[in-house]
GUKOL-524287 format. One record per atom (N, C-alpha, C): residue in three letters; y, x negated, z. Coordinates in steps of 0.02 Angstrom, whole numbers, plus 50000, padded with zeros to 5 digits. Example, Ala and Ser with C-alpha at 12.3 -4.5 7.8 and 13.67 -1.06 7.14 Angstrom:
BEGIN
ala497164934050390ala497754938550390ala498354934050390ser498884935850354ser499474931650357ser500024935550394
//
This chain:
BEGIN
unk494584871348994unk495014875749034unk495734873149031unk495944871648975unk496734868948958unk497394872148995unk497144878848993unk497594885349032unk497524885149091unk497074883249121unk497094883449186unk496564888649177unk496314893149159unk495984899349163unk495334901349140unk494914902149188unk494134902149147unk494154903249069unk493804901849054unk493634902648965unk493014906648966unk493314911748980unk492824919448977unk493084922248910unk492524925748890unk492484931648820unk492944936748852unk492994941148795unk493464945448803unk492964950848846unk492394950748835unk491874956048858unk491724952848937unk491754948448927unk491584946049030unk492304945749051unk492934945449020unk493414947349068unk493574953349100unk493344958849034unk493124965049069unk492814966849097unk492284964449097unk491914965349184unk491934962049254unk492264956949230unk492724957649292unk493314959349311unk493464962849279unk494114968449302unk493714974649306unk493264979649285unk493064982549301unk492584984149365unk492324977949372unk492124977549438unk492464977449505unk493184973849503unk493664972649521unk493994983349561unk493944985149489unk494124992649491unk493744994849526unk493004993449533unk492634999549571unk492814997049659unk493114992049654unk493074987649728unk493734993049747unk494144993649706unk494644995649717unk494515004649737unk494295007449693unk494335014149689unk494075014449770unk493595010249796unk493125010749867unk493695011949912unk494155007849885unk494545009149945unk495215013849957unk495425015349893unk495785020449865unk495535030349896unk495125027949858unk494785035149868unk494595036349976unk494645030250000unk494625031850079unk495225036250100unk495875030850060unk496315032050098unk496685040550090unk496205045150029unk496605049950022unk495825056550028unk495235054650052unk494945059150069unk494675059550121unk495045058950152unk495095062050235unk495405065050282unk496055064450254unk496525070050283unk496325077250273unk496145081050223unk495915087050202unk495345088050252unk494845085450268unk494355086350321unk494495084350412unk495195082450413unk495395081450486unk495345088250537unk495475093550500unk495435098750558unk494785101750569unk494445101550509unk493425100850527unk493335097250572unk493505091650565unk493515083650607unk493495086250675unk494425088950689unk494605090350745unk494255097250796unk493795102650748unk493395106450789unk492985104750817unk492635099550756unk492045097050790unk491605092650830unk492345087650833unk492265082150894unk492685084150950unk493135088150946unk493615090451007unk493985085050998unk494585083151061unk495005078651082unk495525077651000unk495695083751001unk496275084950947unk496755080050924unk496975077551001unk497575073851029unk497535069050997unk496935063350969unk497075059050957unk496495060050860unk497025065550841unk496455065450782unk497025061250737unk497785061150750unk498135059050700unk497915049950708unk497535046850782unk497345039550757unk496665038650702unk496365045150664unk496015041550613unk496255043250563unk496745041950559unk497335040050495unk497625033250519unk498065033550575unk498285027950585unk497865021950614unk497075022450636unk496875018250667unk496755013150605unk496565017750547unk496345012850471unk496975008450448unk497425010650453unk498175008250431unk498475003550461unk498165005050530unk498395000350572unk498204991650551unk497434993750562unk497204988050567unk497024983450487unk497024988650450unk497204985750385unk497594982050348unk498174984250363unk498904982850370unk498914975050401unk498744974350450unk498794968150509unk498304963950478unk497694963750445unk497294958150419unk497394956550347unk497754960850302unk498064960650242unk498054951250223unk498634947150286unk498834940350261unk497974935950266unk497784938250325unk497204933650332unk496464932050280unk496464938550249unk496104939350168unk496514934850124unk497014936650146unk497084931650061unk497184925050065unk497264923150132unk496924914150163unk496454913950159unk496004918250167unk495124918750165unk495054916350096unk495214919750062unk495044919149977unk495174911749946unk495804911749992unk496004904149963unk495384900249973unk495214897550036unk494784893150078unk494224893550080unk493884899250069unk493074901750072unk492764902650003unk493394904549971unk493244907049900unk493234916449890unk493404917249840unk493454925449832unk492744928549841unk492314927349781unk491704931349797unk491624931049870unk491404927149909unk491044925049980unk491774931650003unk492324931049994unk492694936550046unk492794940950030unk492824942449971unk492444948849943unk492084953849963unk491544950049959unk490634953249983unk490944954150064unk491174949950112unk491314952250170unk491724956750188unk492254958050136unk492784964350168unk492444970550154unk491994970750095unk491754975450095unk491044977850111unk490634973450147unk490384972050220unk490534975050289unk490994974350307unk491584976350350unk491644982650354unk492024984050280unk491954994050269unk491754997750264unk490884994850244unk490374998950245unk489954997850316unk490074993350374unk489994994650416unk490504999850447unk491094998650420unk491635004250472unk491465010950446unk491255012050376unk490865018950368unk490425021650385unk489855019450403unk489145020450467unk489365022550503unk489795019150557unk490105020250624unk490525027850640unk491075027750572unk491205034750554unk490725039850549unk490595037950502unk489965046950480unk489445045850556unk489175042050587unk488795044450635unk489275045250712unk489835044950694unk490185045050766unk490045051550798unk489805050850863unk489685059250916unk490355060950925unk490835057050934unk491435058550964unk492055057950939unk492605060050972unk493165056650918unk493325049150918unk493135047650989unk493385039551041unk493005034350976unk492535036650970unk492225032150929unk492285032950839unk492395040550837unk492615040550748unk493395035250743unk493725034950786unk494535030450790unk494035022150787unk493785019850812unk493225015350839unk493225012850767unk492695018050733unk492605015650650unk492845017450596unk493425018350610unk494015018050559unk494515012550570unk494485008650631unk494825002550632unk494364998450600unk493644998750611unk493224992950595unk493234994550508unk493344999250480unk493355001750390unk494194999750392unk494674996750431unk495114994950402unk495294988550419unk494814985650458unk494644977250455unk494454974450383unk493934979850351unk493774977950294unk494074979150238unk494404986750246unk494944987650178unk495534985450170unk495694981950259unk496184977050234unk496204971350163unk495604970750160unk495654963950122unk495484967550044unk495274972250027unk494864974649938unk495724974549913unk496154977849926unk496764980749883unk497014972349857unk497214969149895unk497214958849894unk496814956549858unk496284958549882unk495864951949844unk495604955849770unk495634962449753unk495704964549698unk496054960749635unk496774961149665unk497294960049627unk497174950049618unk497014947749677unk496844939449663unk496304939149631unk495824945649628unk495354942349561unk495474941249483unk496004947449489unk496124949549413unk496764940349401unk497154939849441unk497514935449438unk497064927549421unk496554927949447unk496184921849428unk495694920049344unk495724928849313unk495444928149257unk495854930449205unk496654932549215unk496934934549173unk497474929849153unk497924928449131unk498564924849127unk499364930749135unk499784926949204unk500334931049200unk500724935449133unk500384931549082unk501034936949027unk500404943648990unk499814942149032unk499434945848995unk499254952149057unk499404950349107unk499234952849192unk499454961549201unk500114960849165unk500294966249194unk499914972749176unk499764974349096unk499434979949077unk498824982749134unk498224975749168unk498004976649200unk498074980849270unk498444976749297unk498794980249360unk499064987849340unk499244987849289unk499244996349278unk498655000649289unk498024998749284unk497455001449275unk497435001249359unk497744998449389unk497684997549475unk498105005349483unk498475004049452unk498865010749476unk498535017649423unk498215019249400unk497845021249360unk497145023449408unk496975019149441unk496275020149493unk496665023949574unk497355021949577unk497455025049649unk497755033749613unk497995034149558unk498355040449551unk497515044849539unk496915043049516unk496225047349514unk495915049449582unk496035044749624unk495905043649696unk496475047549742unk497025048049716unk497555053049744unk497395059749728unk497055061949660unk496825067749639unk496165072349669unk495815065849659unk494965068649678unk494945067949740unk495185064149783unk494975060449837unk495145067349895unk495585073149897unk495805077149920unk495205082849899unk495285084649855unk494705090249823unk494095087549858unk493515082349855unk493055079649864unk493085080049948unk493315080049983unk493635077950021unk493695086850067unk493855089150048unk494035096650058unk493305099550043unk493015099949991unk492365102249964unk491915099750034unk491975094850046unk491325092550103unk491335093850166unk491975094650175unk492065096050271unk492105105350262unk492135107650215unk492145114750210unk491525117850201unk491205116650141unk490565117550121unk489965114150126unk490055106650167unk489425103650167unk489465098750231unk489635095450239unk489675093850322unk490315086550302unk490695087150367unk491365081850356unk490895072550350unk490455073450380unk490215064650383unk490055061950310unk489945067850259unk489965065550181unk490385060350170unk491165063250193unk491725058450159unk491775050350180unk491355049350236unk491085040450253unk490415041450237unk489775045150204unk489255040550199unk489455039750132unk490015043650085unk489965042550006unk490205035850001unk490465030950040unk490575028250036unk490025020150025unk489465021750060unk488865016750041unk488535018649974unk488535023449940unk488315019749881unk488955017249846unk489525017149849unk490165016349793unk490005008349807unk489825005949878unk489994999749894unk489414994249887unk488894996849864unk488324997649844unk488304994049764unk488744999149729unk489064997749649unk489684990649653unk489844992149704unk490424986249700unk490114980049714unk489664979849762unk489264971449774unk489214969149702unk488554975249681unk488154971149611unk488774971149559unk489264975549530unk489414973149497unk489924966149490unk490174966649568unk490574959749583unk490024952849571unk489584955649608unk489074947949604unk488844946349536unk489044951049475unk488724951149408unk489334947649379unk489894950349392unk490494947749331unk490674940849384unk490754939049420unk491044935849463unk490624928049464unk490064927849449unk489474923349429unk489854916649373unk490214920949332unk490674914549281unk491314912549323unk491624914749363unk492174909149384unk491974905249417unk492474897749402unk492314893649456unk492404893849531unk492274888649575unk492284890449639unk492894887849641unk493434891849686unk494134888549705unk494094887949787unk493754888149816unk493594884549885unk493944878349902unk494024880149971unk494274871550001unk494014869350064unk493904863150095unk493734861050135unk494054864150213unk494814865350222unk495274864950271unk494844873650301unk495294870250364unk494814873750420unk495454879050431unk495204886350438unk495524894450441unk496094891050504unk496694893850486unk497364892950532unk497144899550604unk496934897550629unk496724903450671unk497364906350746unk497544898850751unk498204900850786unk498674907450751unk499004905850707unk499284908050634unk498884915650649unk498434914750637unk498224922250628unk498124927450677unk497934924950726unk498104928550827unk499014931950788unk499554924850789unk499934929050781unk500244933750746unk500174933150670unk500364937350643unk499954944650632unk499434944650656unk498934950450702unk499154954750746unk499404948050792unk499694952550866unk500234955850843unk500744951950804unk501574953250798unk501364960150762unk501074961150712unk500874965950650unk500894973250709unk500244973550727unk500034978750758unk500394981450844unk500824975350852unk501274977450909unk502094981050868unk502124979150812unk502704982450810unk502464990050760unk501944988650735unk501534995050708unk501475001550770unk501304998650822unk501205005250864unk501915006550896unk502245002450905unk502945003250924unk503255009050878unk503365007550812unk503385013650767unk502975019950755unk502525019150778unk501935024850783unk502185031150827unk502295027250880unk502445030750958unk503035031650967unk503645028150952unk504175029450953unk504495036150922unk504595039850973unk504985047150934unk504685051250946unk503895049150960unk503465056750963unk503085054450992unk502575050251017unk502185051551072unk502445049751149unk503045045951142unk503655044151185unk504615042051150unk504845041551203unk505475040351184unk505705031051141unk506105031751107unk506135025151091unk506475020051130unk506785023251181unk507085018751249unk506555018051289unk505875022251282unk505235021251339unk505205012651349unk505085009751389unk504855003951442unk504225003951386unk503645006151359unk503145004751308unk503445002251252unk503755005551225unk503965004051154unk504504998451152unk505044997851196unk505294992451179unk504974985451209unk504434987151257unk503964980851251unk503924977051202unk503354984651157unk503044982751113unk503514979251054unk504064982651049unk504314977750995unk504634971251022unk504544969751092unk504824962551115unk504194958251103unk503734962651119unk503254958151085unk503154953851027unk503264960350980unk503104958050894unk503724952450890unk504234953350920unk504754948750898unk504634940350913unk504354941250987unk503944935051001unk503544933050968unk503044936450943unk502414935550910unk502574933450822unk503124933550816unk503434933250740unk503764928450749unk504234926250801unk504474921550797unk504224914550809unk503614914950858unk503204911350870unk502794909350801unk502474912650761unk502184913350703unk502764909350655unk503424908650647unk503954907550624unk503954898950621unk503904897450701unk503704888550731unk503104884450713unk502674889450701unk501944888750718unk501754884050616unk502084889150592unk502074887850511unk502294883850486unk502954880150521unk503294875250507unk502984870050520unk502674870450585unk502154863150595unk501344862750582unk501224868250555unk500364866750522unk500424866550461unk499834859150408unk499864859050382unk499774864350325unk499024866950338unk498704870850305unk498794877950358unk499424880750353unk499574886450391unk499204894150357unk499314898650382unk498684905250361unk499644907250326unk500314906950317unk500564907950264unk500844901650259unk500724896450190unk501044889850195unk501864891950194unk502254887850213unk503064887650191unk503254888950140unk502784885050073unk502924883150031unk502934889949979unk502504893550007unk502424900649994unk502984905849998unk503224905450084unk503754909450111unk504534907250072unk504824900950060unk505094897050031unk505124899049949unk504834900949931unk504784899049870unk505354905149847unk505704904149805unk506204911249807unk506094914749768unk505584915649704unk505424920149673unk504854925649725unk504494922049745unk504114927249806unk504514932349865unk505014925349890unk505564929249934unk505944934949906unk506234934549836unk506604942849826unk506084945849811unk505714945449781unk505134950249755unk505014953349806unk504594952049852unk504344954049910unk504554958649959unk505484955149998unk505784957250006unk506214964249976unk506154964749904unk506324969049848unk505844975149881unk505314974649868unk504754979349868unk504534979949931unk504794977049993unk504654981350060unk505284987550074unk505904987450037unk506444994050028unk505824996849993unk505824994849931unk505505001849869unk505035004949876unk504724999249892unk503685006849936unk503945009249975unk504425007950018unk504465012850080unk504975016950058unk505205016750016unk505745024349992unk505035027449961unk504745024849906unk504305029149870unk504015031949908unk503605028349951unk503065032249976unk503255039150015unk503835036650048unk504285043750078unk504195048950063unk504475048849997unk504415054349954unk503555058349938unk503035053449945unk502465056449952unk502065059650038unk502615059950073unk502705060150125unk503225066250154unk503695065150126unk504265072750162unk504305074950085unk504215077150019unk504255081549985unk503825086749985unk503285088349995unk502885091550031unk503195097550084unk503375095050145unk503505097250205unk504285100750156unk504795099050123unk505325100350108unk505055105950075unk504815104550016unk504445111349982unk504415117450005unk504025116650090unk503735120050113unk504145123150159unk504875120850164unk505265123650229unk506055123950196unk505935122450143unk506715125050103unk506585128050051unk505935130150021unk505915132249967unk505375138949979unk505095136450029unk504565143450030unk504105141150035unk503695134549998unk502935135849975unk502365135350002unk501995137650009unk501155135650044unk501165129450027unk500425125750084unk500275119950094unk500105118550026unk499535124349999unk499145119049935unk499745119849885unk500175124149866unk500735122949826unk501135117149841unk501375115449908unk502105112049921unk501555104749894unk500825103649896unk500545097349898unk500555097349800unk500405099549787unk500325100649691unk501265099249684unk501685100049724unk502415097749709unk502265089849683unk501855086949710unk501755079349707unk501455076249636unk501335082249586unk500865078549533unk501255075149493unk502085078949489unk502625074749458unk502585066549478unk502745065749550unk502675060649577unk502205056049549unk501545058149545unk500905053749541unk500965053249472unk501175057649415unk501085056249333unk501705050049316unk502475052349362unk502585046449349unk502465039049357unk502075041449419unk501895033749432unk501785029449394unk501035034749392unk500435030249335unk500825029649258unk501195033249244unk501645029349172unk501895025349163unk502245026249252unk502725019949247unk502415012649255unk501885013049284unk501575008049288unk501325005349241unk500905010849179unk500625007149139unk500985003949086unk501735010449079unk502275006149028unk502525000449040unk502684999549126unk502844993649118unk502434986249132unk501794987749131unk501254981549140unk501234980749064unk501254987449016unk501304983648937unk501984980248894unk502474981648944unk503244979648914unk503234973348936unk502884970249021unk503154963349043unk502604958148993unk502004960448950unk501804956848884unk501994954548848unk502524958848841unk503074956748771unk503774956448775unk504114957748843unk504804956348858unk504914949248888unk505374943848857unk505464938448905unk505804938548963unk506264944948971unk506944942749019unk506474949649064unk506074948649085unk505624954349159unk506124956349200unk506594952849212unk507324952849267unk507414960549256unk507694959249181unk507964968949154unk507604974949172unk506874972849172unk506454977849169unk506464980349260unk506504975949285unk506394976049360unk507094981449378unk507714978149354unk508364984349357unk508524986949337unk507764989249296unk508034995449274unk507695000949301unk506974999449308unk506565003149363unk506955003449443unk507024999849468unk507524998549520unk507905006449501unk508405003949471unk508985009149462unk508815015149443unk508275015449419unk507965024149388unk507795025949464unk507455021749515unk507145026649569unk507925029349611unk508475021849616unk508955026849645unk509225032549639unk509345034249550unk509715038049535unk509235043449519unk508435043449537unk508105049749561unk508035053549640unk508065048449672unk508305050049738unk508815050849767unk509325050749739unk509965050049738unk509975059449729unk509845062049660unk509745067049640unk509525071649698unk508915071049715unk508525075149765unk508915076349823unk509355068749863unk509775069249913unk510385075149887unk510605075049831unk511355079649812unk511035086649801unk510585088849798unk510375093349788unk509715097449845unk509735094549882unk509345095149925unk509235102149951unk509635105849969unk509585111849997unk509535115949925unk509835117149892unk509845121649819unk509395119249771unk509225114149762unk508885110449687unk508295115349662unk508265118449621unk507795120449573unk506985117349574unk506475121049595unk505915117649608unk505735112749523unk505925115449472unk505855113449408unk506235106249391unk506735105949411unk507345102049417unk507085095949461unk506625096549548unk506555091049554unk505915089349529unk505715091449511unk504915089249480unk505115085249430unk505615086049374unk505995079149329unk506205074749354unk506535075949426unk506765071349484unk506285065149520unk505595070249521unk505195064649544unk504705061349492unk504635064449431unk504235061449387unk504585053749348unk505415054549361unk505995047149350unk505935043649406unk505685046149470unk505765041049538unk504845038049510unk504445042449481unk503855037949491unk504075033349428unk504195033149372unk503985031049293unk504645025549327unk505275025649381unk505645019349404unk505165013549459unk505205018549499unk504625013949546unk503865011749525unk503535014749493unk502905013449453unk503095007749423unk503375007749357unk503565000649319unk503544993649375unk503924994949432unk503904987449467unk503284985149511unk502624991149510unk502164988149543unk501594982349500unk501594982949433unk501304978149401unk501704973149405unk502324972249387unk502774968549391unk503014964449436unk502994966849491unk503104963249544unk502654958449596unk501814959549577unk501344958149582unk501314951349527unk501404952849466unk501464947049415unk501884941449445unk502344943249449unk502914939649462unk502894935049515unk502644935849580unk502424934049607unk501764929249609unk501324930749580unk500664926349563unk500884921849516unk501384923549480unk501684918849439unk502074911549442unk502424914149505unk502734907449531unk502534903049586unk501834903149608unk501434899949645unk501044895449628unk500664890649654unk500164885149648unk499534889349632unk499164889449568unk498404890549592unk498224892349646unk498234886549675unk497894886649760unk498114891449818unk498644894549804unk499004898249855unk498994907149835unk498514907549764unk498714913449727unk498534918049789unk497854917249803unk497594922249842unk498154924749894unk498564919049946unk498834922050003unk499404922649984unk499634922249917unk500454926549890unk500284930449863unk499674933949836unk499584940549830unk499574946349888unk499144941649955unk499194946050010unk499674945950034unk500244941450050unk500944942250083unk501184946050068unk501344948749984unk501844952149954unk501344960449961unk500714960449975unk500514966849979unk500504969250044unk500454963450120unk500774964950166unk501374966650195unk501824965650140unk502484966450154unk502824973050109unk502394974050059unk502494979850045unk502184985150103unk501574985150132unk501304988250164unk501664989550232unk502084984950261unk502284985850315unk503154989750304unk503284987850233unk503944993050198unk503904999350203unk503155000450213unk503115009650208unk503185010850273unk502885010350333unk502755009850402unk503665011350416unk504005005950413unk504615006650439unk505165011550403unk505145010550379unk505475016750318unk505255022050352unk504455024250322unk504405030650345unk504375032050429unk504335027550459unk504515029150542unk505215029250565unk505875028250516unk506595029250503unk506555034850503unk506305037050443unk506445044750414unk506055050150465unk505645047250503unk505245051850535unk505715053750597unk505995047050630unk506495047450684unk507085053750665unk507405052750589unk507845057650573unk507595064650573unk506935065850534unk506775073050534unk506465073650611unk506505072550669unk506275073250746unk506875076350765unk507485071350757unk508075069050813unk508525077150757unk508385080850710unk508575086150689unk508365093750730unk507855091750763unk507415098150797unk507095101150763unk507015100550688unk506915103950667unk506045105550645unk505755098850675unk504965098950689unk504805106150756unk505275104450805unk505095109450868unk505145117250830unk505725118750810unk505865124550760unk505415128850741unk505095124750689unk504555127350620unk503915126650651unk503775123050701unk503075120050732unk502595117350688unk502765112650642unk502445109050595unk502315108250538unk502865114150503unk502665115150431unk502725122650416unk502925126650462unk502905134850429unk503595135850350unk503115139950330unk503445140650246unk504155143250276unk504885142450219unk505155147450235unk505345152350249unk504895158250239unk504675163150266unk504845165150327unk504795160450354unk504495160350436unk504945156750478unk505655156750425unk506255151150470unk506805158250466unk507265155750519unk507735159650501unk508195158150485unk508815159950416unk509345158650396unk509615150950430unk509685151450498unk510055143950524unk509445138750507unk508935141050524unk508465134950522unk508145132850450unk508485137750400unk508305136850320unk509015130650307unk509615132650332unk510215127650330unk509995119250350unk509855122850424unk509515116050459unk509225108450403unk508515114150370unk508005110550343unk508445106250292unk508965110350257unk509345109350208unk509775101050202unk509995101250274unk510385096750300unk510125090250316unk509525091750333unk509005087450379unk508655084050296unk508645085850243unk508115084650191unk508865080550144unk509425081850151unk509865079950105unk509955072350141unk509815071050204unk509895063950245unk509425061750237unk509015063750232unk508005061150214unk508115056850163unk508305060750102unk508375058350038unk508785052350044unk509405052850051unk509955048350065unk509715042650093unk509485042250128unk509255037650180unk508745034650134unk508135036350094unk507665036750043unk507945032149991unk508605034349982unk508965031149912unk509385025649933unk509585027050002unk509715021650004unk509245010950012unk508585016050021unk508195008350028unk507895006449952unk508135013149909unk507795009249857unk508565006349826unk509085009149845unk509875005249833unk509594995849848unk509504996149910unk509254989449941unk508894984849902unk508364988549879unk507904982949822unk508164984049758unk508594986849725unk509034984949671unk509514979149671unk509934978849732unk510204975149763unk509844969249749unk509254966149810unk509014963449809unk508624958349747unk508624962449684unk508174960349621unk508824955249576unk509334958249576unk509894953349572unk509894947849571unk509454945349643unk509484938549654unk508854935749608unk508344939549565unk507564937249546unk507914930349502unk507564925049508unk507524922049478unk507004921349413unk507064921349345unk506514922449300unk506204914849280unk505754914749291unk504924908449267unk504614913449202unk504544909949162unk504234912049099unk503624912949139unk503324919249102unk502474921549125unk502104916149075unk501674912249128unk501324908449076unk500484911249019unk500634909748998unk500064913948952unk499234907748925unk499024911448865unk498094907548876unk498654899748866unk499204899748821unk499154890248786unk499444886648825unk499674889448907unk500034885448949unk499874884349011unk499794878049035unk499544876649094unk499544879849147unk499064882149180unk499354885749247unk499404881349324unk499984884549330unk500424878149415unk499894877649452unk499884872349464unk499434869149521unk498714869849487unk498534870649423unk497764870849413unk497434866149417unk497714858949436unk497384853749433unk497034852649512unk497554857249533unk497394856349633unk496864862049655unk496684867449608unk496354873649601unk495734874149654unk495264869349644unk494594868349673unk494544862749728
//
């Protein structure tokens, strides 16, 4: 093992990346077939009010255990946390499909996002433990490759069952997928070594960045719309998280074996990266988020039309992703590649903002297929890059940091933009989405006005992580003939 890197065939590295994939799709395919069956949902359990927490109850709590998986992985070892996150989700899927009520369908969708916190992480730390950084990225394209099929089907499938066959399908399909993911994990996963360690789970560490997570998560949740953002609740809650972060801040400095080491947070190729890509998911995702509703209130279109606006979006993605997981193979200076993706998403959102009220439905569909093939390119990439400049030993929880911090990029961003399209009126207006049709002349202006600041605001955070990439410092991706950091400390 000269490389640092199992000395697997080319045929057992593929199965464990393929196995890896089905872990993934499990959890992919949750996050996008269930919205389409929410208003089945909502007839048939009643208590309407709180149908938008089984969306956010999964996100929530997903989101918030993200860092603690990928300490798990470090310390326990991957398979062993593995098999438990997705343990976890197939208990939180039982709980779903047999819930009587809604109190309790919210119930087991936190407990399915205890567990899917950890598959999207420890996915990416498996592939990282059998691949080599200069060879990594193509892979990670195939990551984005499994969420754009799961963005597709996962809606249709999803729609088909709460319409025509009963809504609890879309959580029991979930035990056999997870079913496929044990055995084939326990099959390919059999050749790596064990990277386990003795040191005992930072559990302080993890109370807080738990608490801090999910106190400033609902703070943004609630703020704007289920109360005011001056409410006595909400600015609690974020006095909380600030405590709970800053505390978490002290706490890291003085444990050895902390749930995020220093040496991790410190390290400055992780720091811009990271930082880079909590602006850029949360502009992107935006856009998979208010282009839709824009569609639908400046342009005219029905729901299932203004949602098919998005395939631009999703084709660029997946291009951009896979072009650029095969360019960082063979490019040395990754820096370029990073600003240039960078700079393609501004100057597609940039576009959408100047054109916002008039733009040609044809026109932004080129608009968003350059914001995906810009932003796409940096999710292999920035994932590499990161696993790249770490210890062995730490891969696991700098994969989850940088995917928690992307994760919590979307949250705030899109609870920005949500504050702007509120504080416009123009939600009270339309009452949730009525086509143009159904606005009148001022409130077609309105939308106009309200969608050109969306954007702006959009472009401006992916401005931010262009900015930001400036500072990347470049480490050669090490490949099979070169040692990998810290492999001697590995096990």
């Amino acid at each position: 093992m000269g490389d640092g890197f199992p000395t697997l065939g080319d045929r057992e590295r593929l199965t464990v990346v393929l196995g890896a994939m089905v872990v993934l799709l499990l959890a992919a395919l949750d996050q996008s077939i269930v919205a389409p069956a929410l208003p089945t949902i909502g007839a048939a359990l009643g208590d309407v009010e709180y149908l938008s927490w089984v969306v956010s109850a999964y996100f929530l709590t997903s989101t918030a255990v993200t860092p603690l998986y990928g300490k798990l992985a470090d310390l326990k070892g991957r398979k062993a946390t593995l098999h438990t996150a997705i343990a976890v989700f197939t208990v939180g899927s039982v709980l779903c499909a047999a819930a009587p009520n809604m109190t309790l369908l919210v119930i087991g969708r936190a407990v399915q996002g205890l567990g899917g916190g950890g598959l999207i992480s420890l996915v990416q730390t498996v592939i990282g433990d059998v691949v080599p950084p200069r060879e990594r990225g193509r892979y990670m394209g195939w990551i984005s490759l499994v969420w754009a099929t799961a963005s597709v089907s996962g809606p249709v499938v999803g729609g088909v069952f709460a319409q025509h066959l009963h809504w609890s399908l879309i959580f029991w399909i979930n035990l056999p997928l997870a079913v496929v993911a044990m055995v084939m994990i326990a099959r390919a996963m059999r050749h790596l070594p064990d990277v386990s360690r003795p040191q005992r789970l930072d559990l302080v560490g993890a109370v807080l960045i738990v608490g801090g997570t999910v106190a400033l998560m609902l703070a943004l949740t609630w703020g704007g719309s289920r109360m005011p953002w001056t409410s006595p609740q909400v600015l609690g809650l974020f006095g909380l998280a600030i405590v709970a972060f800053a505390a978490f801040g002290r706490h890291v400095a003085r444990v050895e074996e902390a749930l995020i080491p220093l040496t991790v947070l410190r390290n400055p190729v992780v720091a811009v990266t990271t930082s880079a890509m909590f602006f850029v998911m949360g502009s992107w995702l935006s856009l998979s988020v208010y282009v839709p509703i824009w569609l639908a209130q400046v342009h005219g279109f029905g729901a299932a039309n203004a949602g098919f606006g998005l395939i631009g979006l999703t084709l660029g993605t997946v291009l951009g992703a896979n072009a650029g997981g095969r360019m960082l193979a063979r490019v040395v200076h990754y820096k370029r590649l990073a600003l240039a993706g960078a700079a393609l998403g501004v100057v597609a959102n940039a576009g959408l903002a100047f054109g916002a009220a008039t733009l040609p439905f044809w026109v932004a569909e080129i608009l968003l297929v350059a914001a995906g093939l810009g932003t796409g390119a940096l999710f292999p990439l920035s994932t590499v890059v990161v696993q790249n400049a770490v210890e062995r030993r730490d891969l696991g929880v700098a994969t989850a940091t940088h995917a928690f911090f992307r994760a919590l990029g979307t949250v705030v961003i899109v609870a920005i933009l949500g504050a702007i399209f509120l504080a416009s009126g123009l939600g009270e207006a339309i009452e949730g989405g009525v086509a143009h049709k159904g606005l009148s002349p001022e409130e077609v202006a309105l939308a106009g006005s309200t969608f050109r600041l969306i954007f702006a605001t959009a472009t401006l955070g992916q401005a931010m992580g262009l900015v930001i990439f400036f500072f990347l410092e470049e480490r050669p991706l090490i490949g099979r003939g070169a040692p990998a950091r810290g492999s001697g400390e590995a096990s």
